[in-house]
Biotite code that builds the C-alpha atoms (Angstrom):
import biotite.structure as struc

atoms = struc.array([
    struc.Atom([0.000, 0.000, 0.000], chain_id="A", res_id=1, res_name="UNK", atom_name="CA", element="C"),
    struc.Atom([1.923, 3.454, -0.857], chain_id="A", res_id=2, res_name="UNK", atom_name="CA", element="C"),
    struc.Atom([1.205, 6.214, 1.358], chain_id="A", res_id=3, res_name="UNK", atom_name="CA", element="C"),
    struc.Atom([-1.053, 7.925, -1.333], chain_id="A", res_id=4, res_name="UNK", atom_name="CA", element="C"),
    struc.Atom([-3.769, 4.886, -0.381], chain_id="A", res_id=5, res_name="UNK", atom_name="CA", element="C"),
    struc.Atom([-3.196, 5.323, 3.420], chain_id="A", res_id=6, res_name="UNK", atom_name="CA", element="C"),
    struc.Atom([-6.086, 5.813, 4.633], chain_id="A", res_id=7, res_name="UNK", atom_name="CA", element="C"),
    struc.Atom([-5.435, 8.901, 7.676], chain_id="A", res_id=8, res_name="UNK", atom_name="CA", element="C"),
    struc.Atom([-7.372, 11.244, 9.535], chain_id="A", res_id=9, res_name="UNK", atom_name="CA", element="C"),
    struc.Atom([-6.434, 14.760, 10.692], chain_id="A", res_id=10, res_name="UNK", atom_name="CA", element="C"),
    struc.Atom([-6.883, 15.712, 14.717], chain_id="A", res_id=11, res_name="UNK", atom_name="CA", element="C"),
    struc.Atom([-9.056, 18.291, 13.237], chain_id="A", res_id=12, res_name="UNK", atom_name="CA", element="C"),
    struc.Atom([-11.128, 16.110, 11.878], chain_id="A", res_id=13, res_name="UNK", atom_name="CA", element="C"),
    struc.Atom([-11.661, 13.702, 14.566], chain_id="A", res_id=14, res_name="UNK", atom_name="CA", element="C"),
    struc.Atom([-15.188, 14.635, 16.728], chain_id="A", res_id=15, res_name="UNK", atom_name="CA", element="C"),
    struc.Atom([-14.445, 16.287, 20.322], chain_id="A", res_id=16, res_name="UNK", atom_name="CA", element="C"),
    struc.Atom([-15.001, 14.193, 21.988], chain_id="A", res_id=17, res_name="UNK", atom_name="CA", element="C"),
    struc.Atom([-14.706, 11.133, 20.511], chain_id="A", res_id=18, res_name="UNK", atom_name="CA", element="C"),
    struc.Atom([-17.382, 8.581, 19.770], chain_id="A", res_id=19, res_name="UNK", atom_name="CA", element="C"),
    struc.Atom([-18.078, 5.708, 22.303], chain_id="A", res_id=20, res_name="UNK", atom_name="CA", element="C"),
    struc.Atom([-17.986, 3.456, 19.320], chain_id="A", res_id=21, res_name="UNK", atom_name="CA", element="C"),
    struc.Atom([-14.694, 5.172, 17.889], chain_id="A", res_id=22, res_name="UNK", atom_name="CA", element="C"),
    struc.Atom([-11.948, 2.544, 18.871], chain_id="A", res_id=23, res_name="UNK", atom_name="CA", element="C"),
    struc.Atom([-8.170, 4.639, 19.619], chain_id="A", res_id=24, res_name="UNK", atom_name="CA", element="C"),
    struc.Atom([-5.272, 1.823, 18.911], chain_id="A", res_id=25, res_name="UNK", atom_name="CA", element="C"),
    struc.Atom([-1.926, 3.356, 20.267], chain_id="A", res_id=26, res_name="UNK", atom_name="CA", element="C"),
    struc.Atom([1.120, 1.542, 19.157], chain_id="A", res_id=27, res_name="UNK", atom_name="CA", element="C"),
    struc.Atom([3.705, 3.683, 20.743], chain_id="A", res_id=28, res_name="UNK", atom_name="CA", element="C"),
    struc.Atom([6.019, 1.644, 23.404], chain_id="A", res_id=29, res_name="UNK", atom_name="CA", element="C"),
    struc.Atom([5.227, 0.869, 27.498], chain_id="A", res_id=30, res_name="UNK", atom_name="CA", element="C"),
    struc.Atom([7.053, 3.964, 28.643], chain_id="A", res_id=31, res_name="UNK", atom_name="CA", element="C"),
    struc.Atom([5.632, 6.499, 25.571], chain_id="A", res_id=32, res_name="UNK", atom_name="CA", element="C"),
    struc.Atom([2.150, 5.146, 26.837], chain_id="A", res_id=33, res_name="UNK", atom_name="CA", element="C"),
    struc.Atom([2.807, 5.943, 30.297], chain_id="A", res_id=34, res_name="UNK", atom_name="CA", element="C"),
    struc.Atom([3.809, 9.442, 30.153], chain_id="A", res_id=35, res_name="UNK", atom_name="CA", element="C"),
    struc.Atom([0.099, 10.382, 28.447], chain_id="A", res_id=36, res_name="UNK", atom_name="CA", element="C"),
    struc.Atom([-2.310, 8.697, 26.414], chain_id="A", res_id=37, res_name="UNK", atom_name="CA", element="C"),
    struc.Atom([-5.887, 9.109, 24.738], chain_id="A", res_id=38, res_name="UNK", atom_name="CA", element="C"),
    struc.Atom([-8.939, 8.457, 27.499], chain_id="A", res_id=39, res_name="UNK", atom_name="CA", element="C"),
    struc.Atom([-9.837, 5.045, 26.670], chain_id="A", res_id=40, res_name="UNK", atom_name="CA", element="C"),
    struc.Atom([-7.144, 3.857, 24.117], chain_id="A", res_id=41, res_name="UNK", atom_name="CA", element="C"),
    struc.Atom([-6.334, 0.315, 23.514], chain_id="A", res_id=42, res_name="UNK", atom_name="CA", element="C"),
    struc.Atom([-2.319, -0.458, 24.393], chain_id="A", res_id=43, res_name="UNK", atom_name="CA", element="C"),
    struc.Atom([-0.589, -2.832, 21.830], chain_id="A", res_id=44, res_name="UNK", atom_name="CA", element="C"),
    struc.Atom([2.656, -1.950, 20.634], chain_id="A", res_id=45, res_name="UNK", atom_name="CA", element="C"),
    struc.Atom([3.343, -1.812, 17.391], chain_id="A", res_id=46, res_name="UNK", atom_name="CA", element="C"),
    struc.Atom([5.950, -5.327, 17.237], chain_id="A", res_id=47, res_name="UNK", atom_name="CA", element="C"),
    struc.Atom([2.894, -7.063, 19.158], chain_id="A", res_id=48, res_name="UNK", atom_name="CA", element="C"),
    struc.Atom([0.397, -5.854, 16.913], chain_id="A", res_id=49, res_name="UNK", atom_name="CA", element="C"),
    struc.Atom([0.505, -9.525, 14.778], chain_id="A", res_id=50, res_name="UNK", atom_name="CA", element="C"),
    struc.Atom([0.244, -11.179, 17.929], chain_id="A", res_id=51, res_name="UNK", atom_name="CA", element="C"),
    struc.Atom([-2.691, -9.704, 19.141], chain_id="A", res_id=52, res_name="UNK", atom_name="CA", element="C"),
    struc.Atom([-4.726, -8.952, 16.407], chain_id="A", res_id=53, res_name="UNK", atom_name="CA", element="C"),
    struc.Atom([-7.388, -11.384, 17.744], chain_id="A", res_id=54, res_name="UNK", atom_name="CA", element="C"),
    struc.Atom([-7.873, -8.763, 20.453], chain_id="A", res_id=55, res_name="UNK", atom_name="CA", element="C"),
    struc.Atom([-9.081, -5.608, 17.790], chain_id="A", res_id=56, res_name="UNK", atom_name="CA", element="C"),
    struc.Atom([-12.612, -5.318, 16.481], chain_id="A", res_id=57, res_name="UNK", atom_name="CA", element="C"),
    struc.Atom([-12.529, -5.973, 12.738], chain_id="A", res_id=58, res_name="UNK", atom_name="CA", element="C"),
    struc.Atom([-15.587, -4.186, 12.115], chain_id="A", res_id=59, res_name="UNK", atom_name="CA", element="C"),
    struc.Atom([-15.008, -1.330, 14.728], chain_id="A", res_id=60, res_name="UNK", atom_name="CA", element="C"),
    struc.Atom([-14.101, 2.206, 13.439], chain_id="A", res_id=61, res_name="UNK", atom_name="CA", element="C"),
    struc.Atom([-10.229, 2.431, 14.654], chain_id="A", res_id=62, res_name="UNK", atom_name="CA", element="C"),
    struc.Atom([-8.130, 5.248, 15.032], chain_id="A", res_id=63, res_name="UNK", atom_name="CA", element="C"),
    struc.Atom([-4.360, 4.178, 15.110], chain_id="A", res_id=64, res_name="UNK", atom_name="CA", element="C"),
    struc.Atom([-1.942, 6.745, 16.934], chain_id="A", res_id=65, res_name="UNK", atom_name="CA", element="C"),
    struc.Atom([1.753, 6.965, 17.843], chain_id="A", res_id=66, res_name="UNK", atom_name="CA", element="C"),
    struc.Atom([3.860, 9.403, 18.789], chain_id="A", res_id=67, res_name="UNK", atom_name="CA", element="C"),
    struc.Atom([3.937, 11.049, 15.025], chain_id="A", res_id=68, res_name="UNK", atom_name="CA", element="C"),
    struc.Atom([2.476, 8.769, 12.923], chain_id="A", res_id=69, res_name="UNK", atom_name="CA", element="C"),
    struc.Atom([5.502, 6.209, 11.133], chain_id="A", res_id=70, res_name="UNK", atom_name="CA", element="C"),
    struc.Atom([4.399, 3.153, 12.783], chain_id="A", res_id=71, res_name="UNK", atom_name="CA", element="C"),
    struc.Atom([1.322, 3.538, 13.139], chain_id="A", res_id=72, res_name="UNK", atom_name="CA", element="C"),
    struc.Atom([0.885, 4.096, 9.685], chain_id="A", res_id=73, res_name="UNK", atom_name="CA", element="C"),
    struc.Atom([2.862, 0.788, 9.403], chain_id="A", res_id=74, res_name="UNK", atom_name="CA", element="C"),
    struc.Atom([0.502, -1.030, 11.753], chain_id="A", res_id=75, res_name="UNK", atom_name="CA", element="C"),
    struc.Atom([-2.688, 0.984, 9.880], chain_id="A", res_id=76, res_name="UNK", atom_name="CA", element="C"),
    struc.Atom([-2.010, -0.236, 6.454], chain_id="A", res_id=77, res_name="UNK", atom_name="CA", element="C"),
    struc.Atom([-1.072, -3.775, 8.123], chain_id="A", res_id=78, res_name="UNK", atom_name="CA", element="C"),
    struc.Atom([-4.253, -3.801, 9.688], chain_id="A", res_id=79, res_name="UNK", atom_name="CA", element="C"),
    struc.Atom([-6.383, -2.866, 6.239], chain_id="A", res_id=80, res_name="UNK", atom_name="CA", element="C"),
    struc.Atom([-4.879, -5.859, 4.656], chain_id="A", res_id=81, res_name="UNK", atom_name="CA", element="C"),
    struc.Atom([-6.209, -7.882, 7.312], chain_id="A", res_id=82, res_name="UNK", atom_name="CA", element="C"),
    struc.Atom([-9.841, -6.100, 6.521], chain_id="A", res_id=83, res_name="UNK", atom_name="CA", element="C"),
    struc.Atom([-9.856, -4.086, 9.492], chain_id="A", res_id=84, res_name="UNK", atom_name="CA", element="C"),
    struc.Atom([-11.607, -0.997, 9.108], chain_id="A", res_id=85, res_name="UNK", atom_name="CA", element="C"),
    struc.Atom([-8.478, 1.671, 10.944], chain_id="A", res_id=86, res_name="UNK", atom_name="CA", element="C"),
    struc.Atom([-7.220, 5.011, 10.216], chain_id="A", res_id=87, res_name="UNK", atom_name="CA", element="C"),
    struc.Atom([-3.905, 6.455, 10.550], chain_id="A", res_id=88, res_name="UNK", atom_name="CA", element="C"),
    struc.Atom([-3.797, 9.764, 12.770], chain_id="A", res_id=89, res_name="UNK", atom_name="CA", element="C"),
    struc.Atom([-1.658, 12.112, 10.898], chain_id="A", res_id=90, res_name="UNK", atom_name="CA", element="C"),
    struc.Atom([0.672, 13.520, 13.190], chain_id="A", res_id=91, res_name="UNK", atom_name="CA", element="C"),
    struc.Atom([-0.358, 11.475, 16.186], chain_id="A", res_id=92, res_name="UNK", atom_name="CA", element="C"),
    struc.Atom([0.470, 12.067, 19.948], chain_id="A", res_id=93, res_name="UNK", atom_name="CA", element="C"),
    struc.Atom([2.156, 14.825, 18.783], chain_id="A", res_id=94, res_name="UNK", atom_name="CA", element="C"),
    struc.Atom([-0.444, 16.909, 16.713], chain_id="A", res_id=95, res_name="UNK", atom_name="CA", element="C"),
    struc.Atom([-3.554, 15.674, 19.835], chain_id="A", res_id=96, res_name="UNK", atom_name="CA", element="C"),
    struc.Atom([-1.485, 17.402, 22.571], chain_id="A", res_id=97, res_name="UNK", atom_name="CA", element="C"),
    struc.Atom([-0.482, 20.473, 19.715], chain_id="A", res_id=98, res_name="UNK", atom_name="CA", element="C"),
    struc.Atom([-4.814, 20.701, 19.283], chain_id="A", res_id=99, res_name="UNK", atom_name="CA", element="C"),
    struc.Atom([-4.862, 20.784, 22.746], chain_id="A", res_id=100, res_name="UNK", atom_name="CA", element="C"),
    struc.Atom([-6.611, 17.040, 23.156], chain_id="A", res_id=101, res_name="UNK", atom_name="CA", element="C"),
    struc.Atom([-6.830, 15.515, 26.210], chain_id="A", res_id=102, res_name="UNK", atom_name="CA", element="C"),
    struc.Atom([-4.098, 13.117, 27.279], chain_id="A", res_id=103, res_name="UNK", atom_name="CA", element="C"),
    struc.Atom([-4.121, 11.069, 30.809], chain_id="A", res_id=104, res_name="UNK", atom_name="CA", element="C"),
])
């Protein structure tokens, strides 16, 4: 998939606040997850993202975020091949905290 087909969402774009239904994968690493995250986002690291991809929601609307958007656009277009239905956040952690999103 070449990063034309990507298909990536702007913090801009993204309702405040999110959807209940709107799924937020972060892929970042333990200790980037620690130090702030999005309310209710579902930890799996980007090398463990094969692994566990019994764990995501096919079918769910996913938002996939990491600190500025390389691997999760790696674990994004991963995830369409497997017919998940994901979005890369362009930017990621970086560009929520810039907008002024909420981190915990």
């Amino acid at each position: 998939m070449s990063p034309a087909d990507l298909p990536t969402i702007t913090v801009a774009d993204l309702p405040d606040p999110l959807p209940s239904d709107l799924v937020v994968l972060d892929v970042r690493e333990p200790h980037e997850w620690a130090a702030g995250h999005i309310q209710g986002a579902v930890h799996v690291p980007l090398a463990d993202v094969p692994a566990r991809v019994a764990e995501l929601d096919a079918q769910a609307r996913t938002v996939v975020v990491c600190h500025l958007g390389g691997r999760s656009a790696r674990a994004t277009a991963w995830l369409v091949a497997q017919g998940h239905d994901v979005v890369n956040l362009d930017g990621g952690m970086e560009a929520w905290e810039a907008a002024g999103r909420p981190v915990v």
